[in-house]
C-alpha positions in Angstrom: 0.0 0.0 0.0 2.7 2.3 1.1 5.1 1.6 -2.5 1.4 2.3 -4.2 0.5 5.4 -2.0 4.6 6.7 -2.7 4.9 6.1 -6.6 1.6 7.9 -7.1 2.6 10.9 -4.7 5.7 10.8 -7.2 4.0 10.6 -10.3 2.1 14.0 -8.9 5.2 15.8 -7.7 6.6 15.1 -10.6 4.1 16.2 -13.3 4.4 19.7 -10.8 8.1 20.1 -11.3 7.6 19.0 -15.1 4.6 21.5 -15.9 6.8 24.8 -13.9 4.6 24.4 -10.9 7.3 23.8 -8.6 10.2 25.7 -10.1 13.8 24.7 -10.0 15.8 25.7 -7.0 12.1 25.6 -5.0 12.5 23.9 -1.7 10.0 20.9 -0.6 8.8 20.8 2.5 7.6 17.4 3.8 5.3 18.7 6.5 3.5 20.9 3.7 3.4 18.4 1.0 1.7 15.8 3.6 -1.0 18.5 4.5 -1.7 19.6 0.8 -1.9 16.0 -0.8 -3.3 14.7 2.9 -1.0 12.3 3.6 1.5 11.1 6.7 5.1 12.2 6.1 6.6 9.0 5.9 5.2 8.2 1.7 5.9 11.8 1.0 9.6 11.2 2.3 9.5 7.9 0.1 8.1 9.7 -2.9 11.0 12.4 -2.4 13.6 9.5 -2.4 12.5 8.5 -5.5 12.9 11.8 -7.2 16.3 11.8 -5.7 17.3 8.9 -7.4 15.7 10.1 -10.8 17.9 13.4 -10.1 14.7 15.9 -9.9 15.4 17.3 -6.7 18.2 17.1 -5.1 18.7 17.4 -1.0 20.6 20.2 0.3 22.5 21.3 3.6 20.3 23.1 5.5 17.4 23.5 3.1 16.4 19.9 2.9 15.2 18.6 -0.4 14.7 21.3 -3.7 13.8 20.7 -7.1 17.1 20.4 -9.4 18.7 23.3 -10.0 21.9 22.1 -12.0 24.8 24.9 -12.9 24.8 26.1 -16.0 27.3 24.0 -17.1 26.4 20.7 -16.0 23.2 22.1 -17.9 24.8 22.2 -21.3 26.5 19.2 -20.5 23.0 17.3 -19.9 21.4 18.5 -23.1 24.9 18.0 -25.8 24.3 13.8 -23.9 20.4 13.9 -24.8 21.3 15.4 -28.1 23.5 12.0 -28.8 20.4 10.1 -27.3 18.0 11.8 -30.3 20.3 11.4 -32.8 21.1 7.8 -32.1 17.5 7.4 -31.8 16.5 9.3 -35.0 19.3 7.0 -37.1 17.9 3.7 -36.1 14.5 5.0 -36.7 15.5 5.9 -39.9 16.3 2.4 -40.9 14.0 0.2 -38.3 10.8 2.1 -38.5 7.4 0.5 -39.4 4.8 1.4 -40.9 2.8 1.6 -37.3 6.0 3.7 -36.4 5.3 6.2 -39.2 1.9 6.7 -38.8 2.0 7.3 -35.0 5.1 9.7 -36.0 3.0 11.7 -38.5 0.0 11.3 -35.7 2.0 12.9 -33.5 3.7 15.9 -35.4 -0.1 16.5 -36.5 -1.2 17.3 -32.7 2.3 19.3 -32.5 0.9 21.5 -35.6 -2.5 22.3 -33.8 -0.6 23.1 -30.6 2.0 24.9 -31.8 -1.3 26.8 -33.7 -3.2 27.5 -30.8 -0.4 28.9 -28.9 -0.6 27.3 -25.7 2.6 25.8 -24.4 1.4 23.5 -22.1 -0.7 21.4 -24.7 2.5 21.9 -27.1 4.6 20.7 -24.5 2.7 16.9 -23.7 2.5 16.5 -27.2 6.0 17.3 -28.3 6.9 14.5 -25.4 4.6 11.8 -27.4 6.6 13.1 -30.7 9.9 12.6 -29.1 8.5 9.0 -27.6 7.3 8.1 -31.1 11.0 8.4 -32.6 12.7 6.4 -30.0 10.1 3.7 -29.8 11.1 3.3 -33.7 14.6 3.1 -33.2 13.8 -0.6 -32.2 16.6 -0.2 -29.2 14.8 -0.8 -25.9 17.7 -0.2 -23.9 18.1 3.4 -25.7 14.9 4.5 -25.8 14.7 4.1 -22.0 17.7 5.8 -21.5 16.5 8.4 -23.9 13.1 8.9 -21.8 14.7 9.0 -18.3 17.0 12.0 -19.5 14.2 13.0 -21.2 12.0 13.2 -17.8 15.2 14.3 -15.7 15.4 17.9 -18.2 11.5 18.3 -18.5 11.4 21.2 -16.5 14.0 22.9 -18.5 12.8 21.9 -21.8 9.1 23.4 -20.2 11.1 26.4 -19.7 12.6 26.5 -23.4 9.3 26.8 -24.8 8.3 29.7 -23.1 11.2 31.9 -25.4 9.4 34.0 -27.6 8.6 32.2 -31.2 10.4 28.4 -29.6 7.4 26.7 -29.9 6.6 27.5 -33.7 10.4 26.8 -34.6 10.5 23.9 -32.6 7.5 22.2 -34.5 9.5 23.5 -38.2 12.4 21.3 -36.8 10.0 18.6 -35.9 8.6 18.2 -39.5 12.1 18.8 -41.2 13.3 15.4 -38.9 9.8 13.4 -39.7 11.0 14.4 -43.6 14.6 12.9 -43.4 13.0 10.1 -41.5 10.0 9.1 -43.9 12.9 9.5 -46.7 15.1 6.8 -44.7 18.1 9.5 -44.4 19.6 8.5 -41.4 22.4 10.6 -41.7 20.3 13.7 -42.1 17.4 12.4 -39.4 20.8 12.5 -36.7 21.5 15.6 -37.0 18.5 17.3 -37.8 17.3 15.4 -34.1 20.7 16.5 -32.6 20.6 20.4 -33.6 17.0 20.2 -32.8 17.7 19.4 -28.8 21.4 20.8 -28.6 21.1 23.9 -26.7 24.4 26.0 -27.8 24.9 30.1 -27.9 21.7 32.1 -28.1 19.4 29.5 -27.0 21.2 28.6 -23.8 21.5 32.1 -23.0 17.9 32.4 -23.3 17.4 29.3 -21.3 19.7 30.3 -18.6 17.6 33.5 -18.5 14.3 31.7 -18.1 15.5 29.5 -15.5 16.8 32.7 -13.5 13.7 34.3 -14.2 11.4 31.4 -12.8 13.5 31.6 -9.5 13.2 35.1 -8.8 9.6 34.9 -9.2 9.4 32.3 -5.7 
């Protein structure tokens, strides 16, 4: 009951840190988490462990447990390693996929088009992850993928964050069409590093992350 009651507090915690609700650098208090979500202490502590090991909070000397904040250049250095994952991803997709694959590909960069056309972030946000899932579930490499998706979770706040910066969202889905083109075409070369430059986050975009992120955090 307790493992049920903790991966479900998790699962809630999580979705806040991912969707900018709890911002990075915010710290958790167990005492107010247990009376908001009306629970004992001891599954909130649990669920917090969890989200320790899955590196989205982190505990700290005399603050207790905070959502991630990571310097800015551990930062770059955890978006050039999910780069390689979406490129990797993106070349064996090129070459693996199946028909299913394309079509839930093309299903998926359809519901990033309306997003991305209504303007709202948040709805562009849950289906750009179901895009991103799409490619890596056609790479036909289990063990990648899941790597893929747990770095993928681990920066969601960040890539949130990303889409916020004016005009990101409508370039974003541009990149996602130009890497569903070199995929469809079976250019793996091309798919790479279309899906690498498309998560890379190097110069002006990294400053403009970096700016959001700061941003966010004064706002607590």
């Amino acid at each position: 009951m307790k493992i049920n009651q903790s991966s479900r507090l998790k699962a809630q915690i999580e979705e806040e840190i991912a969707t900018g609700a709890l911002r990075p650098g915010e710290r958790l208090d167990e005492a107010s988490l247990a009376a908001r979500f009306g629970v004992s202490r001891t599954p909130i502590r649990e669920a917090l462990q969890q989200l320790s090991i899955a590196g989205l909070i982190e505990h700290r000397r005399h603050r207790g447990a905070v959502v991630s904040a990571p310097d800015p250049k551990q930062l770059l250095e955890m978006f050039e390693l999910m780069a390689e994952f979406e490129a990797i991803c993106a070349r064996l997709a090129s070459r693996r996929m199946l028909v299913s694959d394309e079509v839930q590909l093309k299903k998926t960069l359809e519901s990033c088009r309306l997003a991305a056309e209504s303007g709202d972030t948040d709805a562009y946000y849950y289906e750009n992850e179901r895009f991103h899932q799409a490619i890596y579930t056609a790479s036909g490499n289990t063990f990648v993928a899941e790597q893929a998706m747990a770095l993928h979770k681990r920066l969601a706040p960040f890539r949130r964050l990303q889409l916020r910066v004016r005009n990101r969202m409508q370039t974003s889905f541009s990149e996602h069409k130009s890497i569903v083109e070199a995929l469809t075409e079976g250019d793996g070369d091309l798919a790479a590093s279309r899906a690498y430059a498309h998560v890379a986050v190097q110069g002006e975009r990294f400053a403009d992350l970096i700016a959001s992120i700061n941003r966010a955090a004064a706002r607590q």
